[in-house]
N, C-alpha and C positions, 0 to 999 in steps of 0.2 A: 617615478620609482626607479625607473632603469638610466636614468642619467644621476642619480647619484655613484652607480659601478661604477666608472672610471674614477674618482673622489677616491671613493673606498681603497680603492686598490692602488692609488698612487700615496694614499696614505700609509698602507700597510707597508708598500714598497719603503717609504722614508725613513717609517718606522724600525723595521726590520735589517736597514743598511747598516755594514761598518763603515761610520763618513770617515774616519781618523786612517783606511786604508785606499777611499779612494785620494785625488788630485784635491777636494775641500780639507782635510788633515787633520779636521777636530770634531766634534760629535755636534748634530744639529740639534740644538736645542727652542729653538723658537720655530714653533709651530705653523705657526704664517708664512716660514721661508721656504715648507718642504715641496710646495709646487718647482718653484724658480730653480730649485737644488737639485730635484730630482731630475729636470729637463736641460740642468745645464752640465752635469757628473754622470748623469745613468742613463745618458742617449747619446744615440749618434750628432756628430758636429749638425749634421744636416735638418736633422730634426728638432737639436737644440736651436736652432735661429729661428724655426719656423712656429716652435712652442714660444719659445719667449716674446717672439715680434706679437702672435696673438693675442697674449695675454697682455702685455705692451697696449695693443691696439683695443680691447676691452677694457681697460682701466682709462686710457685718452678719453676714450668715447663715453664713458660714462660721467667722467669730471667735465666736458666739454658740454654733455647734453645738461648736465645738474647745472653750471653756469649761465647759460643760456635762457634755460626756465627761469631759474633765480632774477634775472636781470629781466625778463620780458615779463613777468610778472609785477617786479617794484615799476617799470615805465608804464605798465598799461595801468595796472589795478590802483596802483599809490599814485605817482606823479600824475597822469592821466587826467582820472575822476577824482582824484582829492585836492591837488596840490594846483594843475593846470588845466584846466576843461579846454580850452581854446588852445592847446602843444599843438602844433602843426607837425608834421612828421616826419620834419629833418630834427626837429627837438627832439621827437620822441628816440627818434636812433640815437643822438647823440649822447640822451640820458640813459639809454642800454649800454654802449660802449665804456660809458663810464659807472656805469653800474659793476660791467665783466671785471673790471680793472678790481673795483672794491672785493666783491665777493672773491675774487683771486685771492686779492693781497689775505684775507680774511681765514680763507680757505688752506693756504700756504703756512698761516701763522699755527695753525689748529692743529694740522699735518705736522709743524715740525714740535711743536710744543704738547702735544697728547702721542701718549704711548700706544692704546686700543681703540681700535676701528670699531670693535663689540660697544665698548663704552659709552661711545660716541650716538652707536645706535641704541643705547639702553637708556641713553641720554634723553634724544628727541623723540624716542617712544614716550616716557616718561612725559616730555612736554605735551605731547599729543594729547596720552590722558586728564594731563592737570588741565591747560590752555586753549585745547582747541575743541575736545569734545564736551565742551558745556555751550559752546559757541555753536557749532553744527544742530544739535542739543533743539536750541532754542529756536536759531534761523528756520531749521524744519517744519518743530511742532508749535511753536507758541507765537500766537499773534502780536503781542502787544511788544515782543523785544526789539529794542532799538540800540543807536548807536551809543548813547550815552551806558546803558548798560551792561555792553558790549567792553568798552573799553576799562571800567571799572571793574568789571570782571578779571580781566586781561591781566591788568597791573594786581591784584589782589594774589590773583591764582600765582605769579609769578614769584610774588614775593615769599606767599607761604610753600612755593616749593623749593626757593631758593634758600631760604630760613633753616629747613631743615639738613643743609649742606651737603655736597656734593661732595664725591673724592678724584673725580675726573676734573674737575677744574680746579682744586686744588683749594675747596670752600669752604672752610668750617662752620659748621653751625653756631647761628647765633639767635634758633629760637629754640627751647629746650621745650620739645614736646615730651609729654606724660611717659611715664615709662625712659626716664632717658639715661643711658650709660655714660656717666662720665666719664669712665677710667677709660673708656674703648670706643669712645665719642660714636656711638651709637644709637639710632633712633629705633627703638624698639615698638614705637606709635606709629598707627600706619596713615604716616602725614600725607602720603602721596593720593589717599581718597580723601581724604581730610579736607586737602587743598582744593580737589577737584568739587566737591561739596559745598565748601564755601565760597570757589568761583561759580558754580548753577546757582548757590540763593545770591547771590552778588546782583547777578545779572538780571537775574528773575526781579529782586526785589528793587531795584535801580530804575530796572525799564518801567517796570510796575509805579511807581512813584513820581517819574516824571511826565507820564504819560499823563498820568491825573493831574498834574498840578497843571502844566500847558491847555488841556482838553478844559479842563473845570477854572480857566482864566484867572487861576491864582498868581501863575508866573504868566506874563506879557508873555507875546509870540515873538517879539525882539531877542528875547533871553535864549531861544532855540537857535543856539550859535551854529548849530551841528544840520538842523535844517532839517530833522529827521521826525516831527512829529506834528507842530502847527505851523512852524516858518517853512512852508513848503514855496517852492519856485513857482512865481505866475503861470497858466497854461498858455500864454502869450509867447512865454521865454520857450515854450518845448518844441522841439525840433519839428518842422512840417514835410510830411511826405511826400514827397514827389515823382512822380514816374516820367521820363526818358517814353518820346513818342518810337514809334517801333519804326527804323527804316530800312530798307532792302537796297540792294547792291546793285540788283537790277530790276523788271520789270515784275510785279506779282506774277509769278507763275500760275497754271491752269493743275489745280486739286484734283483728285480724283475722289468719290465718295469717302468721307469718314475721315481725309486726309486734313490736317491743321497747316495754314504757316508758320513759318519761320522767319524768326527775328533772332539778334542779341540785344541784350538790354545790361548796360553799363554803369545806370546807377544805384547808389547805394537808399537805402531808403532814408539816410539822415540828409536828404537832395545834393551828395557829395556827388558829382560823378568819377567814379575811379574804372580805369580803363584795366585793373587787372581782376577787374570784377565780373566776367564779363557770363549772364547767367541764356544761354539759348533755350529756348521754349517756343 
C-alpha cells in the first residue's frame, strides 16, 4: 500500500507539469515515458543519473533473469528429458547459450515490433487461461492424464484461441464465433472460456481414450511411441542408487554423548559423483 506513494505522486507530478516550458519543449503524452521525464527535467543532474541508472539496472535484470530461466528451462526440461537423456553438461551449457541467443533475438523482435507492454501481458495471461490451466488442471487432479492428451489439448486450445484473433499481433480472425461483428471484427462470444473448455475435455477425453485402448490391448504397446502409459522403460534401464563410503581427513575423533560424526558425502543419487554437491551430515 505504501509503495505505491512515490508512483502516485511522481504521476501527479508528470501529470501536472508544463513539459513545453521546461528543456523537453513539447507536452508528454505517452504515459510510459513520465518516470524517465520526470527524473531526467524535474531533478537535480545528480539525481537524474542515479534515478535513470536504477531504473536502467531493473529493467537489465529483469530481461536478463526472464532470459536465463527461459533458456535453462528449454536445456533442462525439453532438450534434457525429452530430446537427450544421455546430454552430458558441456551440451547442456552449450544448448543454453544458444538458447540466450534465440529467446534474445525473439525477445528483441517483439520489443521493437509491438507497441504495449500491457498487451503483451494481456496476451500471455490470456494464454495461461486457455493453455496452461487445463494442463496444471489435470497434472493435479486427475489420474489417468497423459502425455498424448496433454499435447492434443495444447494444439486444440491454441488454435481456438488463435482463431478468435488477436489485435497485438496483428491477427485477424478466421474463426467467426456466434455473436460475431463483422463491421468492427469483434468477437462478442466469449471464446476465450470456450477455448479453455474445450482444451479440459481435449485432454480429459484423449487421455481417457488411449489409456483404454493400450491398457485393454486394443493398440499393441509398440504404438505408445510417447512411453507414457504401457511402453514404459524396463526397471533394468532405471538409474541405481548408490552411496559414496563416508571418509574423514583424519583419524575418527573421540564423541562425547549424543555427539554424531561427520562426513561429506559427494554423490548424487543417480551414482554421478559430483564434487559440487557436497551434502555434510
Amino acid at each position: 500500500m505504501f509503495m505505491t506513494i512515490p508512483s502516485i505522486l511522481i504521476g501527479a507530478l508528470g501529470a501536472s507539469t508544463d513539459w513545453e516550458a521546461t528543456d523537453y519543449g513539447r507536452n508528454a503524452t505517452d504515459s510510459s515515458l513520465i518516470l524517465p521525464l520526470v527524473l531526467q527535467y524535474l531533478t537535480p543532474q545528480g539525481v537524474s543519473i542515479i534515478g535513470l541508472g536504477a531504473v536502467c539496472a531493473a529493467v537489465m535484470s529483469s530481461a536478463d533473469s526472464s532470459l536465463l530461466s527461459a533458456s535453462s528451462m528449454f536445456s533442462r526440461n525439453v532438450y534434457k528429458l525429452l530430446i537427450r537423456q544421455d546430454a552430458s553438461e558441456r551440451e547442456i551449457l552449450l544448448i543454453m547459450r544458444c538458447s540466450i541467443l534465440v529467446a534474445g533475438a525473439i525477445a528483441t523482435t517483439l520489443a521493437i515490433t509491438i507497441d504495449s507492454i500491457y498487451g503483451l501481458f494481456h496476451l500471455c495471461s490470456d494464454f495461461v487461461y486457455v493453455i496452461l490451466f487445463p494442463q496444471l488442471l489435470c497434472v493435479v487432479y486427475v489420474e489417468f492424464a497423459n502425455t498424448y492428451g496433454s499435447i492434443c489439448a495444447y494444439f486444440i486450445g491454441l488454435l481456438l484461441r488463435l482463431g478468435g484473433g488477436e489485435e497485438i499481433l496483428g491477427l485477424k480472425s478466421f474463426i467467426k464465433y456466434p455473436y460475431y461483428d463483422e463491421a468492427e471484427d469483434l468477437q462478442l462470444f466469449p471464446f476465450r472460456t470456450f477455448s479453455m473448455l474445450i482444451s479440459l475435455g481435449t485432454l480429459l477425453s484423449v487421455s481417457y481414450l488411449t489409456r483404454y485402448l493400450f491398457t485393454k490391448e486394443i493398440l499393441a504397446k509398440e504404438y505408445d511411441v510417447l512411453r507414457c502409459v504401457t511402453n514404459q522403460p524396463d526397471p533394468e534401464d532405471a538409474p541405481k542408487i548408490t552411496m559414496k563410503t563416508i571418509e574423514f581427513d583424519n583419524e575418527i575423533p573421540e564423541l562425547k554423548d549424543g555427539e554424531k560424526p561427520k562426513g561429506v558425502y559427494n554423490g548424487n543419487f543417480n551414482g554421478m559423483v559430483n564434487p559440487g554437491a557436497e551434502i555434510e551430515f
